[in-house]
C-alpha positions in Angstrom: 0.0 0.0 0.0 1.1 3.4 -0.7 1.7 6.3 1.5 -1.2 7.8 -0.7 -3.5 5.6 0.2 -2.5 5.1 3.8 -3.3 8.7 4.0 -6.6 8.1 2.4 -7.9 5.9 4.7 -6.1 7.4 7.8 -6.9 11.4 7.1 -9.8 11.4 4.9 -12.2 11.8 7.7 -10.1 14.7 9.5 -9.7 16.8 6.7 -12.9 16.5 5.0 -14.2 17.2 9.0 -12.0 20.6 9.2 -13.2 21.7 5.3 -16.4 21.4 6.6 -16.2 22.9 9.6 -14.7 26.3 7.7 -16.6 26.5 4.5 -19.8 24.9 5.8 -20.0 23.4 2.6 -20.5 19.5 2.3 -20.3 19.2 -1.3 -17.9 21.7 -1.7 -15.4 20.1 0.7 -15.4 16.9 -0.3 -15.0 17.6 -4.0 -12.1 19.5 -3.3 -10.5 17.1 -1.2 -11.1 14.1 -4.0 -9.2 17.0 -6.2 -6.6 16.9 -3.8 -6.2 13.8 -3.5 -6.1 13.2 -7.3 -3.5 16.1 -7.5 -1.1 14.1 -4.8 -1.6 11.0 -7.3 -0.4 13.0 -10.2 2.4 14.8 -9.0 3.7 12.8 -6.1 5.4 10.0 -8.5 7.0 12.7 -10.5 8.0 15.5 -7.6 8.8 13.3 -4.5 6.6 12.9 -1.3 6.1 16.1 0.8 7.1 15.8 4.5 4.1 16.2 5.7 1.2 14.8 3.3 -1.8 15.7 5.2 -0.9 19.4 5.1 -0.3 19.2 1.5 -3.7 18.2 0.7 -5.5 20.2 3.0 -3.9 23.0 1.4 -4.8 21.5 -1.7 -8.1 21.3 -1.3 -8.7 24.4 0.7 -7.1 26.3 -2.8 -9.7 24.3 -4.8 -12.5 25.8 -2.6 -11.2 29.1 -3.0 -11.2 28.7 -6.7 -15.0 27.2 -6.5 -16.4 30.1 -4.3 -14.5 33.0 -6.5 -16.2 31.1 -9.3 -19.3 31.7 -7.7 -18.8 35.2 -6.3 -19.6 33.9 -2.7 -16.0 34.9 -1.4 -15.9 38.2 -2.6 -19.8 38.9 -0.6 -18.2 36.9 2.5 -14.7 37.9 3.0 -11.6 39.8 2.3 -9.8 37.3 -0.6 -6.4 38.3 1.0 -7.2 37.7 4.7 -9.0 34.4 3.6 -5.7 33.2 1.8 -3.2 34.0 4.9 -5.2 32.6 7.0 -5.7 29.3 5.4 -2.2 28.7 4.9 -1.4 29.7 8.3 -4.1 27.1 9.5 -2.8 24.3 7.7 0.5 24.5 9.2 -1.6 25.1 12.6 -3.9 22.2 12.6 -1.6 19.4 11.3 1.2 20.1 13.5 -1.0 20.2 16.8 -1.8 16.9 19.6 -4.9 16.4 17.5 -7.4 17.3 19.6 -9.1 20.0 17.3 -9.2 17.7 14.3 -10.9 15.1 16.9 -13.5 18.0 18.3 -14.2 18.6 14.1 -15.0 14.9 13.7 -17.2 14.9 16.1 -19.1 17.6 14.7 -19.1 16.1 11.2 -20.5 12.8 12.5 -23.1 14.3 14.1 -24.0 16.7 11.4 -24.5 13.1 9.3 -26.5 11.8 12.2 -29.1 14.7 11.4 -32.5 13.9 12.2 -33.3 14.8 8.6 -31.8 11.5 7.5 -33.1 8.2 8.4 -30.8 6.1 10.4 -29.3 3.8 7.9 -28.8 7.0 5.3 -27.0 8.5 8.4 -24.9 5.3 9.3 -23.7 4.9 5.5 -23.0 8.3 5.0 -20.9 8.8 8.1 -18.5 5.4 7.2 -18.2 6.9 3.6 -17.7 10.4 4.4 -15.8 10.3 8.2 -13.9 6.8 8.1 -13.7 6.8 4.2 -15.2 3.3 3.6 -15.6 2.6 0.7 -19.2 2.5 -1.4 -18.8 -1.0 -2.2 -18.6 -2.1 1.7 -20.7 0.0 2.9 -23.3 -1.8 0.4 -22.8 -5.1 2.2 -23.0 -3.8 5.3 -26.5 -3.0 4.6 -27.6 -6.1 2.1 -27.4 -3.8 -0.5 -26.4 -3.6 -4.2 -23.7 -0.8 -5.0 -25.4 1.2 -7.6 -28.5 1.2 -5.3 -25.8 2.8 -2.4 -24.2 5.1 -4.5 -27.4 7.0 -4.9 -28.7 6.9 -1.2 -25.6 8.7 -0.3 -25.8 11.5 -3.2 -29.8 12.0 -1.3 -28.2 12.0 1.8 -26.0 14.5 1.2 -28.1 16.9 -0.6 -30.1 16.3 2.1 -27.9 17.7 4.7 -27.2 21.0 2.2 -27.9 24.2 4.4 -27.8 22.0 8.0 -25.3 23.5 10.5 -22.4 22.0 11.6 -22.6 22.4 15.4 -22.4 20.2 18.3 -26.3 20.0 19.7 -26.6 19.5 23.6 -29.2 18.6 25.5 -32.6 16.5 23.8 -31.3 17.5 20.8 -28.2 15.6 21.3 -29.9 12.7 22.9 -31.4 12.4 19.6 -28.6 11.7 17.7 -26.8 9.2 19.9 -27.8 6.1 18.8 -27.3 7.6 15.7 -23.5 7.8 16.0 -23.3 4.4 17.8 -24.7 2.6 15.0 -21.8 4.4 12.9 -19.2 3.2 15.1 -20.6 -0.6 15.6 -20.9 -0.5 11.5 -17.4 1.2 11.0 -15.8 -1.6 13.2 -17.6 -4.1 11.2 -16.0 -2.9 8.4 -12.7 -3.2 9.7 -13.5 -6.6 11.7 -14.5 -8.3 8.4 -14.1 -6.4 5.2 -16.4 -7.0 2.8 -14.1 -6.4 0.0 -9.9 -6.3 -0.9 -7.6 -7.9 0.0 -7.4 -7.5 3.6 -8.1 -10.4 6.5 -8.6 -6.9 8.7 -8.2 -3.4 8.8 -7.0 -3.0 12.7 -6.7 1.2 11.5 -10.5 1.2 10.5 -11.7 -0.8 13.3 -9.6 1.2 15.8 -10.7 4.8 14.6 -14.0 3.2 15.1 -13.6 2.8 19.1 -12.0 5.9 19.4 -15.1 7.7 17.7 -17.6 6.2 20.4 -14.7 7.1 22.9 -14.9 10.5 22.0 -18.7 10.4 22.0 -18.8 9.0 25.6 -16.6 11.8 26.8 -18.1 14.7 25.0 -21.9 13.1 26.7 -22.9 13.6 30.0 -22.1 10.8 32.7 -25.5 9.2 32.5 -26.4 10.0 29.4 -27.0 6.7 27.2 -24.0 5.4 29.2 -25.0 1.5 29.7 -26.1 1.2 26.0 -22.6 3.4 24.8 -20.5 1.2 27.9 -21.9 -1.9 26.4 -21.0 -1.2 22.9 -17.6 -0.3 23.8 -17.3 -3.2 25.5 -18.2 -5.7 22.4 -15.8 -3.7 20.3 -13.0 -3.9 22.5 -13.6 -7.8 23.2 -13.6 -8.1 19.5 -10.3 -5.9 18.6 -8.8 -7.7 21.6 -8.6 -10.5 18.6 -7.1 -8.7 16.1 -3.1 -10.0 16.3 -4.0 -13.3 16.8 -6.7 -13.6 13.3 -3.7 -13.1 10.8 -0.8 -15.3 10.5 1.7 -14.7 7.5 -0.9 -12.6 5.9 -4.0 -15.2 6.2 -7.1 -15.5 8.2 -7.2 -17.7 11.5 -10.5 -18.9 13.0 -11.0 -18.3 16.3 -10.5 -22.2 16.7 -6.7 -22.0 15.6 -6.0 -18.6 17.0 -2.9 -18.4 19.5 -5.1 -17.0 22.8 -1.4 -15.6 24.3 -2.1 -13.3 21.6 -4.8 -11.5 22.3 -5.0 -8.1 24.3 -5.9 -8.9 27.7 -5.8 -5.5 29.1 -8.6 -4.5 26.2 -10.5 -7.8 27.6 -10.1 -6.6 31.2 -11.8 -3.2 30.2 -14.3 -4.6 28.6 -14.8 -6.8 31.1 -14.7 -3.9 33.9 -17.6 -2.1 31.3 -20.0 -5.2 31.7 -19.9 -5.7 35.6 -22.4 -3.1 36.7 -24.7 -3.9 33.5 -25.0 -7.7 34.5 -28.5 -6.7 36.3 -29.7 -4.2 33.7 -32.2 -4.4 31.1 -31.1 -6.7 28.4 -30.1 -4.3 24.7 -28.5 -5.7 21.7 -25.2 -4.4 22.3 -24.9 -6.1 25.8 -25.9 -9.3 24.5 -23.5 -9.7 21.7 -20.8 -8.2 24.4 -21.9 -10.8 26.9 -21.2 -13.3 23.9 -17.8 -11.9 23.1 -17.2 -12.3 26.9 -17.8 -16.2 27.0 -15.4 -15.9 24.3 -13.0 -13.7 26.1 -12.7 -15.7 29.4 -12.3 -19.5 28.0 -8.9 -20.9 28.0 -9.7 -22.7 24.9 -12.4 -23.3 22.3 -13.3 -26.7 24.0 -13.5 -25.3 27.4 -15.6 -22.5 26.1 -19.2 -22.4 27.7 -20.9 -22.7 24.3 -24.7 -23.6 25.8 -24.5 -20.1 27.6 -23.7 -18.7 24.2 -26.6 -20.7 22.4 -28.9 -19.6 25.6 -27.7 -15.2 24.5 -28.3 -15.7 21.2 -31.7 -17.0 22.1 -32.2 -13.3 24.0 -30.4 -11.9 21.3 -33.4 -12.7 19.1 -36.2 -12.5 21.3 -34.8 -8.8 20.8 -35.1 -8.9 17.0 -35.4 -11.4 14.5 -31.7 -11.4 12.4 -30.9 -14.2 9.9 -27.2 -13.1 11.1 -27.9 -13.9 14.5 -29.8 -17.0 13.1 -26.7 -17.9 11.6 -24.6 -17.3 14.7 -26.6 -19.2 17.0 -26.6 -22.4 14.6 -22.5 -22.6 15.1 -22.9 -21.7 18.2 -25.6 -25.1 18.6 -23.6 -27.2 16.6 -21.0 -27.1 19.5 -23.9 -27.9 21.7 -25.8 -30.6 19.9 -23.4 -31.3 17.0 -23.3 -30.6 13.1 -26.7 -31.9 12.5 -28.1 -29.6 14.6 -26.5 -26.8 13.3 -27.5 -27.6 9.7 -31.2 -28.4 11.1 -30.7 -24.6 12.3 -29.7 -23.4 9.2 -32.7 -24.4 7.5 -34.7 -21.3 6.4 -32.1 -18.7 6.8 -32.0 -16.2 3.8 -29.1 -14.0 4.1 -26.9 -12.7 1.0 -23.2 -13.8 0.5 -20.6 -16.2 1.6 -20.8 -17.0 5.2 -24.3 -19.0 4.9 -22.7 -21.0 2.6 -19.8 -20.7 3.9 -20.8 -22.3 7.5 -23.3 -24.9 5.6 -19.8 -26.0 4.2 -18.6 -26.4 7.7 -21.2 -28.1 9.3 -21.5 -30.7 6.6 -17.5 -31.9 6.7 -18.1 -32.2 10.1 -21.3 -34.4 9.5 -19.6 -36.6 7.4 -21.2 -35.0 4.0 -18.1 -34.1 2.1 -19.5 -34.0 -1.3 -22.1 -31.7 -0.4 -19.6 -29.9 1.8 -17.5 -28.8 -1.5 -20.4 -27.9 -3.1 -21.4 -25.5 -0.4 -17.6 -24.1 0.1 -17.3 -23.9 -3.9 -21.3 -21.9 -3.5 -19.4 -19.5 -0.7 -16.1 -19.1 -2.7 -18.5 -17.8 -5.6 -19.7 -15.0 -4.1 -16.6 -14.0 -1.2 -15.2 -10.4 -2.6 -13.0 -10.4 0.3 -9.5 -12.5 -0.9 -8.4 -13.5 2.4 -11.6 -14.8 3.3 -11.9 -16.3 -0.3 -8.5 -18.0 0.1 -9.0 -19.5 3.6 -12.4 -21.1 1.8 -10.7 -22.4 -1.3 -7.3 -23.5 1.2 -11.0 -25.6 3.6 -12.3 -27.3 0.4 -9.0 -28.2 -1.3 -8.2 -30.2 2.6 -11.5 -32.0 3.0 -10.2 -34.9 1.1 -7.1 -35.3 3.1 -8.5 -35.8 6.3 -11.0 -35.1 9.4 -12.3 -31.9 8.8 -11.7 -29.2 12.4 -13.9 -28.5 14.2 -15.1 -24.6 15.2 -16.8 -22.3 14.0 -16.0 -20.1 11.1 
């Protein structure tokens, strides 16, 4: 990967966030920063890397919107063009060389301005992981079952949605409003960088980071008992889940939690997360502290067979007396096959619609372990099919080409 694009996915967020925040202008920023961004493609091969590439292509991008708003005579009824033009190069060199904290403060308020209550919650939730974390279209569009095409436009209605909305942080009821909102974000932001739907990745430990540190910086910015068991729980389950995240790669390819070296995983993340659930053990059951309670039996077994896996079957059980999910439906047949065994599991499966390759994929599973090794390859060559994501695709292909050779594991996928 090149510095380029580590700087897409690391700074796009930031620096579309402080555009916004000065020219008020969603469209206008982030067409100038894809400018920018183009620019640095052009020119970097030929002239060298600049020291400091974030500054460059705020810069960048801030010129572009000063050519965009002479265009359209707004600067010359708004502001003196000289003062404008000092002071935008003096900020650059400001804001980028700082602790951070006022490009943090920005995201915040660009998150919430694509939380607005003018947008519905999943038009909120896919424009904040495209226009904030910079994940791309394509992802986003699995995330939510849906084609690309058909995601590409909700986001252009979302933003022109949002065209005039101020970019403020609300407090009080409004506020309250928009933080569930903003936790969906960061839950669907970490999925994205738990599992990417698409590259070649097995993770994307940056993505899924950024995405704990943006429902940090919610927590803090909310008053103490404001949403805090829901926000505590969710934090929780993310942490439990990134506490994974040396331990699912080895030599660039995916390891099941079955296989996965448990010396590896972050224990002082578990131990927070762990510290988060205590005082929510006797509270009212939510989604988020369900799955975290999952991740928990996860967290505290010292290996996959000593893992308490009819407690697990028993949460997902809650977990969909919450809400009916073919995911969780999914979820809870692995989790019964441990119980019960394979047959169970595929007797569980039975019925489940859900799009892509880990229906399949776990079908595939169950049936090696049943015995059913013909119709096993024909599910894991049905999952490798549809899988966009290569790591995921070559783990699959790597679990069919073995069932031949041997007894299939055991585990889930």
């Amino acid at each position: 990967m090149t510095r380029l694009e580590d700087l897409l996915r690391e700074e796009w967020g930031r620096l579309l966030a402080l555009l916004v925040a000065r020219y008020r202008r969603l469209d206008l920023a982030e067409d100038a920063l894809a400018d920018a961004f183009e620019a640095a493609a052009r020119t970097w091969p030929a002239e060298g890397e600049p020291d400091n590439g974030a500054a460059w292509l705020l810069t960048a991008a801030r010129r572009r919107v000063l050519d965009r708003l002479r265009s359209e005579e707004v600067l010359v009824r708004r502001m003196p063009l000289l003062a404008v033009d000092a002071d935008v190069t003096a900020g650059a060199q400001r804001v980028m060389a700082d602790t951070g904290e006022e490009i943090v403060d920005e995201r915040l308020r660009l998150v919430l301005l694509c939380t607005h209550p003018t947008l519905s919650r999943e038009a909120a939730s896919a424009l904040t992981l495209r226009l904030v974390l910079g994940v791309p279209t394509a992802d986003i569009a699995r995330l939510f079952l849906q084609s690309t095409s058909t995601m590409a436009a909700r986001l252009t209605r979302a933003r022109k949605k949002l065209s005039g909305a101020r970019f403020e942080v609300p407090t009080g009821a409004v506020l309250a409003g928009r933080v569930t909102a903003v936790a969906d974000v960061a839950y669907l932001a970490f999925t994205a960088g738990y599992a990417p739907g698409s590259g070649p990745d097995v993770l994307r430990a940056e993505l899924a980071g950024e995405a704990i540190r943006l429902l940090r910086v919610l927590r803090d910015v909310l008053p103490p008992d404001h949403a805090a068991g829901d926000l505590d729980a969710l934090l929780a389950l993310l942490l439990l889940q990134h506490s994974r995240r040396d331990a699912r790669v080895r030599e660039g390819r995916l390891v099941l939690l079955p296989d996965q070296d448990r010396s590896r995983w972050r224990h002082d993340e578990i131990a927070e997360a762990l510290d988060l659930l205590a005082p929510l053990a006797t509270t009212p059951a939510s989604p988020y502290l369900v799955q975290a309670l999952i991740a928990a039996e996860h967290a505290v077994a010292p290996s996959q067979q000593a893992t308490a896996w009819h407690r697990i079957v028993e949460r997902y059980d809650e977990l969909l007396g919450l809400g009916d999910s073919p995911v969780v439906r999914l979820n809870r047949a692995v989790a019964l096959a441990e119980v019960a065994g394979p047959r169970a599991g595929l007797e569980a499966l039975e019925g489940i619609a859900l799009p892509g390759h880990r229906l399949p994929a776990a079908r595939g599973e169950l049936l090696a372990r049943a015995g059913e090794t013909d119709a096993a390859i024909r599910a894991l060559d049905a999952a490798i099919a549809v899988c966009a994501n290569q790591a995921e695709r070559d783990h699959l292909i790597s679990r069919r080409d073995r069932l031949g050779a041997g007894p299939s594991s055991t585990g889930p996928l």
